[in-house]
BARODO-756692 format. One record per residue (C-alpha): residue in three letters; x, y, z. Coordinates in nm, 2 decimals. Last residue first. Layout:
+------+--------+--------+--------+
: code :     xx :     yy :     zz :
+------+--------+--------+--------+
:  Ala :      X :      Y :      Z :
...
+------+--------+--------+--------+
END
This chain:
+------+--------+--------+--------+
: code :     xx :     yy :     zz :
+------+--------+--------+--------+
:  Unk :  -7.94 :   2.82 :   6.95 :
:  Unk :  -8.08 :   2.54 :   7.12 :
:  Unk :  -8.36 :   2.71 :   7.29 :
:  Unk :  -8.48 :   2.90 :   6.95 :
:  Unk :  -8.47 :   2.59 :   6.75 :
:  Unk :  -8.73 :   2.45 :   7.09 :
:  Unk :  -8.93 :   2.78 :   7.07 :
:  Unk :  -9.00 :   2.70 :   6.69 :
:  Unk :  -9.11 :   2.35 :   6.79 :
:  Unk :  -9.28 :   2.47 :   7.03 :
:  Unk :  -9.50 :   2.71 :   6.78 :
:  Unk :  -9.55 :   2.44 :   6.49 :
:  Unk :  -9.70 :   2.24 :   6.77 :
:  Unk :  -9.96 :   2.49 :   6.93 :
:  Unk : -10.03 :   2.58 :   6.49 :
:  Unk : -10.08 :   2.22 :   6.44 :
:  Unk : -10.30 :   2.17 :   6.74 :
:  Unk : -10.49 :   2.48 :   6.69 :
:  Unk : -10.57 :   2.39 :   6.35 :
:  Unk : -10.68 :   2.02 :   6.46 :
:  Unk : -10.90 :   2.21 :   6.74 :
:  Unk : -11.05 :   2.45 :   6.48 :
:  Unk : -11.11 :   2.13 :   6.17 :
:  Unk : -11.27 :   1.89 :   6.51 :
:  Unk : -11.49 :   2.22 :   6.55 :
:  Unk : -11.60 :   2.25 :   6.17 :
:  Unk : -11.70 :   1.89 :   6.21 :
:  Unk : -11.92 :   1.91 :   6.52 :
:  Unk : -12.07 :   2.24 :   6.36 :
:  Unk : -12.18 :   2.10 :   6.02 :
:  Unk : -12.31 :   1.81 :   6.21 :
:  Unk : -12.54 :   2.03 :   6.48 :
:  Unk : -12.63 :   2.23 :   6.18 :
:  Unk : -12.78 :   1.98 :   5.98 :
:  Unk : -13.10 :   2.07 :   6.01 :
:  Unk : -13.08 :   2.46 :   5.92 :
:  Unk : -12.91 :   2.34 :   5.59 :
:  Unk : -12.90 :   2.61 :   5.37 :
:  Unk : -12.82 :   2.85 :   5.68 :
:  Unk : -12.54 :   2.68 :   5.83 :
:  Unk : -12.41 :   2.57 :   5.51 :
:  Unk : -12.33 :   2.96 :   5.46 :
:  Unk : -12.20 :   2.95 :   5.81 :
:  Unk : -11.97 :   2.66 :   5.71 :
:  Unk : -11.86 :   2.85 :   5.39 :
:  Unk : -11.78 :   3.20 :   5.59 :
:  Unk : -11.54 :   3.01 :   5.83 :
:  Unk : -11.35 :   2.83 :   5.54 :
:  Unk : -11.30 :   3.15 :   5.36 :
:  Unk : -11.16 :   3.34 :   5.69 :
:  Unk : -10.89 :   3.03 :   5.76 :
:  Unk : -10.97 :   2.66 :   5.86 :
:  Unk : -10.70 :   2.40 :   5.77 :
:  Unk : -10.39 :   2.64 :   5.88 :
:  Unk : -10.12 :   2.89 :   5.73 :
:  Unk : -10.01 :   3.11 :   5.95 :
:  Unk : -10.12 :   3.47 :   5.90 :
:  Unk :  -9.93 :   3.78 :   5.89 :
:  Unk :  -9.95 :   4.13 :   6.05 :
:  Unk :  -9.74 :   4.44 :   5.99 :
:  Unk :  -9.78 :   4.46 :   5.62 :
:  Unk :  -9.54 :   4.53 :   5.42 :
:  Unk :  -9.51 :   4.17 :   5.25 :
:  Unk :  -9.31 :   3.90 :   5.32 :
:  Unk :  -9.58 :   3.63 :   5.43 :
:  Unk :  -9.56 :   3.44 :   5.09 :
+------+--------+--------+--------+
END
């Protein structure tokens, strides 16, 4: 849960700090498949960004109607 102390708190989403440091870990095993490895991690950013963009006006919209 994001109820902690701390003054910053991250949304859940498909790629997070973990996910970041295996891709560049498969980066460097696989030097020749790093075109591939780098096309897919980039459709799993723009689909995080999309939920996250969407999760957001959706929250604006509650906030509109209130």
């Amino acid at each position: 849960k994001n109820d902690g102390p701390k003054s910053m708190h991250y949304d859940k989403s498909l790629v997070e700090r973990a996910e970041a440091f295996i891709v560049f870990s498969i980066m460097m095993l696989f030097p020749s498949k790093i075109f591939l490895t780098l096309i897919g991690f980039n459709i799993l950013i723009i689909a995080s960004g999309m939920t996250r963009f969407f999760r957001v006006c959706s929250f604006a919209k509650s906030l509109d109607h209130e």
